[in-house]
C-alpha positions in Angstrom: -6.8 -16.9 -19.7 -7.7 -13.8 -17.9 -5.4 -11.0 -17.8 -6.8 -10.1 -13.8 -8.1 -12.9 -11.3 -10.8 -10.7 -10.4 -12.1 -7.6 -12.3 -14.2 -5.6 -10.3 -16.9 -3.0 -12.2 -18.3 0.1 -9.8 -21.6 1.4 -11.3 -21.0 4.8 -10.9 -23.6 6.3 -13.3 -25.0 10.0 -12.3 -28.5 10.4 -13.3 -31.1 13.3 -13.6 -31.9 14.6 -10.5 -34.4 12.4 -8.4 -34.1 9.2 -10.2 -31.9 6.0 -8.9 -28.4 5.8 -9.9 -25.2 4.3 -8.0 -23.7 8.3 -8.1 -26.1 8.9 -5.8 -25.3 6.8 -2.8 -21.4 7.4 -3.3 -20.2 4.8 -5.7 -17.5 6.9 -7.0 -16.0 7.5 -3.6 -16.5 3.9 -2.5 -14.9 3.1 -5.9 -12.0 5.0 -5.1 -11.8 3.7 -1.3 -11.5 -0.2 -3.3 -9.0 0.8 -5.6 -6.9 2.6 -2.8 -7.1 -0.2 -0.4 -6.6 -2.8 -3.1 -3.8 -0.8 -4.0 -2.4 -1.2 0.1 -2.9 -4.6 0.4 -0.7 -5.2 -2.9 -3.7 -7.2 -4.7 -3.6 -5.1 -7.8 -2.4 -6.1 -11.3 -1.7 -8.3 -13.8 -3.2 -12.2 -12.3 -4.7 -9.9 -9.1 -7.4 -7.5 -8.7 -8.5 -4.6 -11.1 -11.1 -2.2 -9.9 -13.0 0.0 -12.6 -15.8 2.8 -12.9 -18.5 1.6 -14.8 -21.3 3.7 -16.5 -24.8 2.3 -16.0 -25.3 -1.3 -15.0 -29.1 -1.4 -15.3 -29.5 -2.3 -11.6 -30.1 1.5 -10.6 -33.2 -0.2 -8.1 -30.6 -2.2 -6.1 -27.7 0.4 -6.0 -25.4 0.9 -5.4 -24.0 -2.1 -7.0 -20.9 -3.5 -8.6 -20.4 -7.3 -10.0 -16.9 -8.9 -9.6 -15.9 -11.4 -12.5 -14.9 -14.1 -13.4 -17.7 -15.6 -11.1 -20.5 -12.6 -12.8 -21.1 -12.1 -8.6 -22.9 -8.7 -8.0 -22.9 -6.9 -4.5 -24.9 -3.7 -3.0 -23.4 -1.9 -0.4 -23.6 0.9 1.7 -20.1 1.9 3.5 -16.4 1.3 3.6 -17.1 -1.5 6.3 -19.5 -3.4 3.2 -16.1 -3.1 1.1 -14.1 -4.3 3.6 -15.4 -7.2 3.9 -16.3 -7.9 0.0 -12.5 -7.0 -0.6 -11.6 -9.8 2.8 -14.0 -12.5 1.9 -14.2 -12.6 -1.6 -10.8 -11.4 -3.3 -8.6 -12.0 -0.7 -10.5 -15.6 0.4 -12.7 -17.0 -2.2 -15.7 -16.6 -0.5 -18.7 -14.5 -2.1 -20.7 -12.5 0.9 -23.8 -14.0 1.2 -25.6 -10.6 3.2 -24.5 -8.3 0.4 -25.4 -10.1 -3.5 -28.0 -9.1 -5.4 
C-alpha cells in the first residue's frame, strides 16, 4: 500500500540559458503555490496528498509539467487557476482534467 493517495512530482529543472525546462515557466513557484494550498485545504499527509520538486522529467517540450501517481497522469499548466482546478478535479474529486494531460 501506498504511504500517500496521491504523490504529486513538479519538474522543476533549471537549464542553460535558452533551452526548455519547467524552471523557466515558474514551476518552482507554482510548486510551492500546490503545496501551500494543499497544505490549506488539510489534503496533505500520510493516506492524502504529497507534493514534491522533481529534477528533470524529460518532457522539457511540453513544460511545464508534473505527473500525479498512483494513476502515472501528467498535466502542463500555465497559472495558479490550471492548479486549481487539477488540485479540485483530480485530488480532491477523482477526476483527471481532460484540457490539461499530456
Amino acid at each position: 500500500m501506498s504511504h500517500f493517495k496521491h504523490h504529486v512530482f513538479f519538474c522543476c529543472n533549471q537549464r542553460a540559458a535558452g533551452e526548455a525546462c519547467c524552471a523557466s515557466h515558474g514551476a518552482a513557484e507554482l510548486r510551492a503555490y500546490a503545496k501551500d494550498r494543499v497544505k490549506a485545504l488539510g489534503l496533505n499527509g500520510p493516506n492524502k496528498v504529497r507534493i514534491n520538486h522533481a529534477g528533470c522529467l524529460d518532457r522539457c517540450d511540453q513544460g511545464p509539467v508534473m505527473v500525479i501517481y498512483p494513476e502515472a497522469i501528467w498535466y502542463t499548466y500555465i497559472d495558479q487557476a490550471d492548479i486549481d482546478e487539477i488540485i479540485d478535479s483530480h485530488l480532491c474529486q477523482g477526476h483527471p482534467v481532460e484540457r490539461l494531460k499530456i
